[in-house]
VOGU-3710 file (C-alpha; in Angstrom, 3 decimals, decimal comma):
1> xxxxxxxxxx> -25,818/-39,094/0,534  -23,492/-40,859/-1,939  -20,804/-43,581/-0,724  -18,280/-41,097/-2,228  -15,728/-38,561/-0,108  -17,630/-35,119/0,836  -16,370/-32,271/-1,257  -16,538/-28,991/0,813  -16,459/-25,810/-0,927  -12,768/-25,433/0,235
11> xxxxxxxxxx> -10,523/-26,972/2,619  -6,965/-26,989/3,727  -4,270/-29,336/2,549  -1,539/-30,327/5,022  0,919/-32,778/4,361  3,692/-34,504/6,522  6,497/-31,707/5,724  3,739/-28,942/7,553  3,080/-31,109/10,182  7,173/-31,858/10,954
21> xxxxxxxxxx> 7,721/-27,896/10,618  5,539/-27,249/13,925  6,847/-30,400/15,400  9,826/-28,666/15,181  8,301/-25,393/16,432  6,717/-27,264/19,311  10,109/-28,582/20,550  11,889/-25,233/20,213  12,576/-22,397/23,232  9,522/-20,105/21,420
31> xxxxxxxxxx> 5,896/-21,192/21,138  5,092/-17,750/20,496  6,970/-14,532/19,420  9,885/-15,813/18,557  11,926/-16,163/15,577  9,825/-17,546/13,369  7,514/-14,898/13,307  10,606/-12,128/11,405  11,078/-15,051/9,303  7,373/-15,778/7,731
41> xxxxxxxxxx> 7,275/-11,810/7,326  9,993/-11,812/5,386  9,657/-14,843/3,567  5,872/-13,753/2,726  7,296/-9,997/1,346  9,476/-12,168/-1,152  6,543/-14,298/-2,503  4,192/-10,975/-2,916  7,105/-8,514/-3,920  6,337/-6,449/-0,736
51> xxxxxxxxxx> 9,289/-4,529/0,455  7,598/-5,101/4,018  4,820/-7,571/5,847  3,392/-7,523/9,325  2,042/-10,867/10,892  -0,898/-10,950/13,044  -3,510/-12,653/14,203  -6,372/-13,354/11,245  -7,620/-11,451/8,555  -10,074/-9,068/10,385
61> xxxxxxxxxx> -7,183/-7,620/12,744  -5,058/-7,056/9,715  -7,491/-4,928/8,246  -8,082/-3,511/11,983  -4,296/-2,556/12,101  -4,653/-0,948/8,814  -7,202/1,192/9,768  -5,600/2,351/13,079  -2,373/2,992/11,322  -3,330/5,159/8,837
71> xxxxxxxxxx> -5,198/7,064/11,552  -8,817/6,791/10,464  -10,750/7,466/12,967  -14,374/9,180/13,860  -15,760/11,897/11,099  -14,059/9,593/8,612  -14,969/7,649/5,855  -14,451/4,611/3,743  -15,676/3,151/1,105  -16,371/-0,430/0,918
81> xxxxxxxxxx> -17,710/-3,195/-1,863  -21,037/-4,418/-0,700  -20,235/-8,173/-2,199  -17,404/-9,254/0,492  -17,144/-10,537/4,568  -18,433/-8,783/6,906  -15,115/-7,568/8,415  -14,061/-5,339/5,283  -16,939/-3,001/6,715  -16,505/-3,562/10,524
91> xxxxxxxxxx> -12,771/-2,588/10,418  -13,848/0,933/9,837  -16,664/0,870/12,454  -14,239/-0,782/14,546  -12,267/2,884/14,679  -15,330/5,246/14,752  -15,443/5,553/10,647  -18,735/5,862/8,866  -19,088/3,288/5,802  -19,617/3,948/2,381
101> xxxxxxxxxx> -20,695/0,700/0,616  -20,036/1,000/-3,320  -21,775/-1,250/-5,722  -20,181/-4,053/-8,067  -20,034/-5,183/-11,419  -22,314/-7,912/-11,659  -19,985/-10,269/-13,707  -17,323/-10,136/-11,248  -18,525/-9,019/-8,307  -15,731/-6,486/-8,371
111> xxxxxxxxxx> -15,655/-3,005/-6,972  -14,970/-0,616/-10,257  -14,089/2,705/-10,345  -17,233/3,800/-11,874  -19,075/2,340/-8,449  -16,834/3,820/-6,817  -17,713/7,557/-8,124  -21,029/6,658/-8,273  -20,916/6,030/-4,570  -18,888/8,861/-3,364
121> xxxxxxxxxx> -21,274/11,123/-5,341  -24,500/9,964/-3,187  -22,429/10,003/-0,127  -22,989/12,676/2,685  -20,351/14,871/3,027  -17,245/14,019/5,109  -13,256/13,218/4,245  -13,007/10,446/2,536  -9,633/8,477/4,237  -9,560/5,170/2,322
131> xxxxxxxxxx> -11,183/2,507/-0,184  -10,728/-1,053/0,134  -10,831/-2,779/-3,443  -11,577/-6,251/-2,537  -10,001/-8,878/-5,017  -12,857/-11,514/-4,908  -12,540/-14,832/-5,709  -8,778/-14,001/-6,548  -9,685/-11,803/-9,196  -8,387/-8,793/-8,932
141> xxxxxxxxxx> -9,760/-5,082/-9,267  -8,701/-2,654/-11,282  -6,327/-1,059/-9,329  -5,116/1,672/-10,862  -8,391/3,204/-11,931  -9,313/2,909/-8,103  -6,330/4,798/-7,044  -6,698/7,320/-9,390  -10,340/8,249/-7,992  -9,056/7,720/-4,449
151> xxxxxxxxxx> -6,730/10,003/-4,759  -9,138/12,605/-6,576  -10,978/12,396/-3,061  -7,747/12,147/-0,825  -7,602/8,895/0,146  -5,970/5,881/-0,220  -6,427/2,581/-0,997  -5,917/-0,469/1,044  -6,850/-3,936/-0,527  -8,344/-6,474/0,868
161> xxxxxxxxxx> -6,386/-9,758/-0,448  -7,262/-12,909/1,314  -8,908/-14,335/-1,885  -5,775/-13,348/-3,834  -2,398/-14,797/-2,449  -0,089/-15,329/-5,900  -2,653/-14,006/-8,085  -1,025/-11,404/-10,542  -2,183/-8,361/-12,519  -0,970/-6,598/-15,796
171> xxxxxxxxxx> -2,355/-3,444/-16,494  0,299/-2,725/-19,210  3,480/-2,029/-17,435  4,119/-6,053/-17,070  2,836/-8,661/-14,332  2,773/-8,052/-11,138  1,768/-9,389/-7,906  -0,886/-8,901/-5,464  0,463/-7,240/-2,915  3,307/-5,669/-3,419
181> xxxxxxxxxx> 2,816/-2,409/-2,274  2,422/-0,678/-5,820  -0,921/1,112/-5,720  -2,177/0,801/-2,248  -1,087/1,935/1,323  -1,408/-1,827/2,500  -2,658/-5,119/1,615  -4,102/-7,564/3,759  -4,291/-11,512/3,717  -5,848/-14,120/5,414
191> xxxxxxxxxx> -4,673/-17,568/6,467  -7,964/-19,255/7,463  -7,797/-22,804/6,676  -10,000/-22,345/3,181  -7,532/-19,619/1,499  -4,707/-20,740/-0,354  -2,250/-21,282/2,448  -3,016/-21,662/5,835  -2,125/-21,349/9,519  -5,120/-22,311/11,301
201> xxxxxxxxxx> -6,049/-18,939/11,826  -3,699/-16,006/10,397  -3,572/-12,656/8,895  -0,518/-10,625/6,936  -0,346/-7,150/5,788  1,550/-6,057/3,046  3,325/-2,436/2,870  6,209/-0,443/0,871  5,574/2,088/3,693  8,188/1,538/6,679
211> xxxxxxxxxx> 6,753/3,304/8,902  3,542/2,351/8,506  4,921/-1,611/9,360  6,648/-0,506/12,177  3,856/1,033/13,892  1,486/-1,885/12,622  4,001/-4,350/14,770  3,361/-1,952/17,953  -0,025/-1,849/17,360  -0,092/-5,788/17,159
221> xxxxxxxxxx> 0,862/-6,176/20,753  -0,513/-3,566/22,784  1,619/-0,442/21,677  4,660/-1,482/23,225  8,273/-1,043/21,907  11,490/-1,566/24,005  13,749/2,229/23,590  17,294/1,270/22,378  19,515/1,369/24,932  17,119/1,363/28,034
231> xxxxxxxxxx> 17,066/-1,007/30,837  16,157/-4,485/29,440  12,941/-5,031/31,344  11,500/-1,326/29,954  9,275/-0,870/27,607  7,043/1,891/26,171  3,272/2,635/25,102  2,790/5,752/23,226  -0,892/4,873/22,040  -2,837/1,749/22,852
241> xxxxxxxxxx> -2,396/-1,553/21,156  -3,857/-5,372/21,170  -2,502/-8,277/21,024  -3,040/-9,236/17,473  0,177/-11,488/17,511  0,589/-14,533/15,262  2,345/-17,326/17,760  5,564/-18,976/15,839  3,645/-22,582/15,894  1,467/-21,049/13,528
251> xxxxxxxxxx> 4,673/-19,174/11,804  6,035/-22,151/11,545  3,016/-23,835/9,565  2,906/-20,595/7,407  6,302/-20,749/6,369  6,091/-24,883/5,611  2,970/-23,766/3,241  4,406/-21,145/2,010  6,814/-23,063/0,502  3,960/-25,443/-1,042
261> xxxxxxxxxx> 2,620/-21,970/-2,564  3,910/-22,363/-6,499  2,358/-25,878/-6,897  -1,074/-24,991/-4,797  -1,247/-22,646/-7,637  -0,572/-24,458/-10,264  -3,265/-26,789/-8,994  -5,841/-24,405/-8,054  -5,194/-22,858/-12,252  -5,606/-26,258/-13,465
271> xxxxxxxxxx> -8,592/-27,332/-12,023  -9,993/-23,833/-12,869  -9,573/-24,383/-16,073  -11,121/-28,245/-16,018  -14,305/-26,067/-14,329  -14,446/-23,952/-17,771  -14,576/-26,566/-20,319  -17,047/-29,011/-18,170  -19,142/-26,137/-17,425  -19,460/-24,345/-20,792
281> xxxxxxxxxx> -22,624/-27,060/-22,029  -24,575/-25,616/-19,520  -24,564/-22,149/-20,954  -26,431/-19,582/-20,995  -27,769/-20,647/-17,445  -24,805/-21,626/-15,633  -21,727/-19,386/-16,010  -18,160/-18,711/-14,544  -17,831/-15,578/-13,016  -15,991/-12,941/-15,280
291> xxxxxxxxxx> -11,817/-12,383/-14,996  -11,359/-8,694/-15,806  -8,548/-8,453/-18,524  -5,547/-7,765/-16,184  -6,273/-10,319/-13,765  -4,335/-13,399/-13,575  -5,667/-15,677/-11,017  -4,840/-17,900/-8,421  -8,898/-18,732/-8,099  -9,545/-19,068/-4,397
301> xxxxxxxxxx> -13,069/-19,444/-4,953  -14,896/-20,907/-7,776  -17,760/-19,138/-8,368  -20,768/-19,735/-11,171  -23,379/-17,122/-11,723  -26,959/-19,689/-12,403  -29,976/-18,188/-13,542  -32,129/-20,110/-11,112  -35,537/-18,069/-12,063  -34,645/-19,453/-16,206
311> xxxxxxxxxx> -33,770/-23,469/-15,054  -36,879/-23,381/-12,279  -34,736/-23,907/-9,758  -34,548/-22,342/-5,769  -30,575/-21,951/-4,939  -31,674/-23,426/-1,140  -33,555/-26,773/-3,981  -29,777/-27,140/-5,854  -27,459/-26,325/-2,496  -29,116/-29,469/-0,790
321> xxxxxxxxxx> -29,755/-31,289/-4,034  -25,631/-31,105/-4,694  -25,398/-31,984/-0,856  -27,558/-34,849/-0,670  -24,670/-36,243/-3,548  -21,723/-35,146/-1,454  -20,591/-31,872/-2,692  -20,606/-28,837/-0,793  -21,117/-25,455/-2,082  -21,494/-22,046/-0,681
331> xxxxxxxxxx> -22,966/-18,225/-1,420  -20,208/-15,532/-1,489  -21,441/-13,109/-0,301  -24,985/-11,768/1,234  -24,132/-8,011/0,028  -22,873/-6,785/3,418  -25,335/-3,409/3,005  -28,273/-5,464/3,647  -26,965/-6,383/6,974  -29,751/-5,604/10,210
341> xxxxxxxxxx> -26,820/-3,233/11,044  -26,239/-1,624/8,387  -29,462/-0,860/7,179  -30,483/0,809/11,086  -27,541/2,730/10,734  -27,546/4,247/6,822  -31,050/3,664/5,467  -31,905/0,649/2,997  -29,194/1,283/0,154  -30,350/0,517/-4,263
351> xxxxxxxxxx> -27,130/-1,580/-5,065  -28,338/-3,210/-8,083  -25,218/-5,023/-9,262  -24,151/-6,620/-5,968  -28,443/-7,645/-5,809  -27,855/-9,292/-9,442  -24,512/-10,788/-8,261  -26,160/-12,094/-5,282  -29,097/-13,457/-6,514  -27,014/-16,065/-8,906
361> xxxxxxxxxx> -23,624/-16,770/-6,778  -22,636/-20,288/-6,362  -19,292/-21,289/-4,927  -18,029/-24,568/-5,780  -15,197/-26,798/-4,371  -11,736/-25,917/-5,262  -8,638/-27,094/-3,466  -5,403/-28,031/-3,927  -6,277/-32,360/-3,165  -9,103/-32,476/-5,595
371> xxxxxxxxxx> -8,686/-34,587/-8,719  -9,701/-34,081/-12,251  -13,025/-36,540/-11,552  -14,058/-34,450/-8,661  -14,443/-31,736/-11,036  -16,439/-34,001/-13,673  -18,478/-35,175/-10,283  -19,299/-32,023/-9,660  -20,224/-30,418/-12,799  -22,168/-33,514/-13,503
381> xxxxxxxxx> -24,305/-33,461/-10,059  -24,881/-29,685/-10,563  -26,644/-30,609/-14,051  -28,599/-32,860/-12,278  -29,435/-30,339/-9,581  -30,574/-28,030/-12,187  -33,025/-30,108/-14,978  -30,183/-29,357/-17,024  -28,962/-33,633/-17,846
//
């Protein structure tokens, strides 16, 4: 190990203006739902152009909300990217839905709408209730080629968005942002302390459906609303809930980074770009992942594709070689088909783009408190890693 500061793969960056916002929460009448939980939705629907947002807990019970308010349920289906976490799967299993995994491209990791055909096609019959495009890395997928073969099948889309908070997209009709309701039913987000804003643990999901927020919030905390005009200490449940609430301390730190969002951006495109030149000499073996035309970043991963069998190289010989100099790395993701699980329950699946993606994925560090020479650093000790100085 070098004398030099560890460089994880991703970290959070808090800074005296987050930590005086949940001061402030901490000395307030609310430590949880209160106030400040109305006033991160709404400030988090003006950053992603949503008309409406619904806090919860973390990212996995946002997508768990989505699924139980849009009524997917047992004899269901949806389709799924095998590259991603293991919750974009388990929220359908969570409700009783069966899982169809697509393939990706193997440049970007991205489900496509071809993938997606080719997946539905091989599938056993059933309705197909929804696909969730996930926007890996902070790229995003091609949305409206996913919606249009969605809706061919009847379902809709909801994406999965915790790599992509103020990434944008033009697919010809000017940019817009991820989120905002445009071509999907929802969007969800996660504010874990590696994405690009965080809250410790978080989630948000995006909607320009009204109803569908307002029985997300019920859902969030156990089914219960209050009937206008009733007895103050009455309340309702219509259908069973959990409490996926998001306390205001955590609100609180939301909204302070939230406000920090615009320059973590700016920093997380610049040092993206410091990546591309440093890492371009060690082409053809070493490679950024693709950016599909329409997508406009904000990278929350940065991810090289290495052709370890070409440079000699085991991925487990260059993770610990980069560690042993003080850099961190990761693998995103172990193609969630190939799961124990997942294989028992639908058979051993031939996904060969999210095998190729898998077999070269690298993720290095990017955050906001790098500096340009911790770029350099790490370029530099990967070339060493990989016989390629």
């Amino acid at each position: 190990m070098t004398g030099r500061p560890f460089l994880p793969y991703g970290r959070q960056d808090i800074d005296e203006t987050d930590i005086a916002a949940v001061a402030e929460a901490l000395r307030s009448d609310f430590l949880t739902t209160g106030p400040r939980v109305e006033a991160f939705e709404t400030e988090f629907a003006a950053a992603v152009g949503a008309p409406f947002a619904v806090a919860c807990s973390n990212g996995t019970a946002a997508l768990h909300l989505a699924m139980l308010a849009l009524d997917i349920g047992p004899g269901d289906r949806v389709a799924v990217p095998s590259v991603t976490f293991l919750a974009t799967a388990n929220c359908a299993r969570f409700v009783g839905a069966e899982v169809i995994f697509t393939d990706v491209d193997p440049a970007t990791g991205l489900m496509t709408p071809d993938t997606l055909r080719d997946a539905l096609d091989q599938a056993s019959p059933g309705p197909l209730k929804a696909v969730l495009p996930v926007h890996l890395r902070g790229d995003a997928a091609d949305l409206p080629g996913l919606s249009r073969v969605a809706r061919g099948a009847g379902a809709v889309l909801v994406e999965d968005a915790p790599h992509a908070l103020g990434s944008e997209v033009d697919f010809g009709d000017g940019p817009r942002r991820i989120g905002d309701g445009r071509w999907s039913a929802a969007a969800t987000f996660s504010f874990h302390p590696v994405k690009t804003i965080a809250t410790g643990e978080g989630g948000m999901i995006t909607t320009a459906d009204e109803g569908l927020a307002a029985r997300m919030r019920r859902l969030r905390s156990h089914g219960m609303e209050r009937p206008i005009g009733a007895d103050p200490w009455l309340y309702e449940m219509r259908e069973p809930g959990f409490n996926y609430r998001l306390p205001d301390i955590l609100c609180a730190l939301g909204q302070s980074q939230l406000k920090r969002l615009p320059a973590f951006a700016a920093r997380r495109r610049d040092l993206a770009a410091r990546y591309a030149v440093a890492l371009a000499p060690l082409a053809p073996h070493v490679r950024l992942a693709s950016t599909p035309d329409w997508s406009r970043p904000v990278l929350h991963l940065l991810t090289v594709l290495i052709d370890f069998e070409a440079v000699g190289r085991r991925r487990r010989q260059v993770v610990e070689a980069l560690a042993a100099e003080g850099i961190g790395s990761q693998v995103h993701y172990i193609p969630v088909h190939a799961q124990p699980y997942y294989v028992q329950r639908y058979g051993p699946l031939d996904l060969p783009g999210a095998a190729a993606w898998y077999r070269r994925c690298l993720s290095l560090p990017l955050f906001p408190a790098m500096a340009d020479a911790d770029v350099d650093r790490t370029v530099e000790a990967l070339s060493r890693a990989l016989g390629l100085e």
